[in-house]
N, C-alpha and C positions, 0 to 999 in steps of 0.2 A: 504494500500500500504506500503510495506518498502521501500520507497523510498522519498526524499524530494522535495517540491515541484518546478517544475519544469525539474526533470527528469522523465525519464521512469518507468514503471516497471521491467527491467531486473535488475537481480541480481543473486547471488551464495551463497549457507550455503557451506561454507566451512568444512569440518565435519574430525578430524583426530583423528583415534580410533586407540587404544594401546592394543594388546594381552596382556592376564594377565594368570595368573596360574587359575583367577576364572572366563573367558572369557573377549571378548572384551570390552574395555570402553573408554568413549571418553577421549582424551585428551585437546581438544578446540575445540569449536564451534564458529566460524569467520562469520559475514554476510557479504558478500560487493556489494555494491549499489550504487547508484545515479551515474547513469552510461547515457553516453549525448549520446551511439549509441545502437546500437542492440546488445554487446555483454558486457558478464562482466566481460571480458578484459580489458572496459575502465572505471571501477569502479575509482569516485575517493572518495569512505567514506569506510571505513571499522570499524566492532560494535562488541566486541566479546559479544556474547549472554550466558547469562545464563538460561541453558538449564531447569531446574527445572523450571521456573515461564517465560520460552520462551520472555524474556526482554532483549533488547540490553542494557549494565552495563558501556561499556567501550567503546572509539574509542580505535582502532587497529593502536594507535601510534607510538607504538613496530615495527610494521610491517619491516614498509621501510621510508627513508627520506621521499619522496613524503607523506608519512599520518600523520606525524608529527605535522603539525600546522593545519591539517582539522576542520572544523567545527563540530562540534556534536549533532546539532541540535534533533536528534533523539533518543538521550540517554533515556530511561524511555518507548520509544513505544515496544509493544507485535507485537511476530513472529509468533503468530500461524500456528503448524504447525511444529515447530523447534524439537520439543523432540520427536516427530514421527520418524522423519525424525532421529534421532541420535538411536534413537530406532530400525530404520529399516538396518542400517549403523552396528551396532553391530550383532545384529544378520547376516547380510552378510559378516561380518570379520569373524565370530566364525564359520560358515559355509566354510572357505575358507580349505582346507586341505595342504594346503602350508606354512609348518612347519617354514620356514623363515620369512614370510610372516607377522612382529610385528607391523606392523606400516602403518596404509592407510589412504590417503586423498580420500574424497568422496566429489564430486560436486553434488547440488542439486539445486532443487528450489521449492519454495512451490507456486502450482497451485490450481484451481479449485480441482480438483479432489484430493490435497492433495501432499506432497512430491514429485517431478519424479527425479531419477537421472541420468545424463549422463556421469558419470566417476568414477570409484575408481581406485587410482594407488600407486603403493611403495611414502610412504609419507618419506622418506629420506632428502630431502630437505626442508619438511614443518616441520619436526618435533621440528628441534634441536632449532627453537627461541619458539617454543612453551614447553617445560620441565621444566622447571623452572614458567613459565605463572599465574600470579595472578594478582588480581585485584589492590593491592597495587603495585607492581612490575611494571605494565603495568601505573598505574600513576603516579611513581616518575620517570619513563623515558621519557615518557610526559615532567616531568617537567623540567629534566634533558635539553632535546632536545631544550626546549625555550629558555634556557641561554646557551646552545653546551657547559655546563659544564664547564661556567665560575666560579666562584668562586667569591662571593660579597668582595666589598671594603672592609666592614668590616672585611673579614675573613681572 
């Protein structure tokens, strides 16, 4: 299950692929989870997963206030499942013949039968906190957000 215990299995691979001059690639892989209804609208953990070895690396503290002090419980668990899924998301960017077309968020989920998705759409608004997006980046905002960028006595 990607999810902690006590919620559901619903959840979302958030998948946002970047046209390139040498085809699609992804730009960030987002899982979000632990969701208390049927939909994963009411995600409240978000994991960016690194797609090579399908492992959640990071909470999604960056995201939005709301995920800033989440718990993480799940950091180190495998998404099997995840690099198909990003796999199949490039290949349907690089297929798109809409030349504007640079930037797509892709909703997924990984089922029984593997990947299904129910959305790809202009990722305009998903992209621009994710350009900059590393793993050290994503944890010194983290840490940032615990002190809101106080500055120690000392300093």
């Amino acid at each position: 299950s990607v999810s902690s215990d006590g919620f559901s299995a619903v959840h979302s691979l958030d998948i946002v692929t970047l046209r390139t001059r040498e085809g699609a690639k992804v730009l960030s892989l987002v899982l979000w989870t632990d969701c208390p209804s049927w939909t994963s609208h009411s995600a409240t953990a978000g994991y960016l997963v690194d797609i090579e070895s399908e492992t959640l690396v990071a909470p999604a503290a960056w995201y939005a206030p709301g995920f800033c002090s989440m718990a993480a419980p799940l950091v180190g668990q495998r998404v099997p499942g995840a690099r198909e899924a990003c796999l199949k998301a490039m290949a349907a960017h690089d297929a798109s013949e809409l030349e504007w077309l640079t930037c797509v968020g892709w909703d997924a989920m990984i089922t029984d039968e593997g990947p299904t998705f129910f959305e790809g759409n202009v990722a305009a608004y998903r992209t621009p906190r994710r350009m900059a997006l590393s793993l050290s980046l994503a944890d010194g905002f983290r840490s940032w957000m615990a002190t809101r960028g106080k500055r120690s006595a000392a300093a």
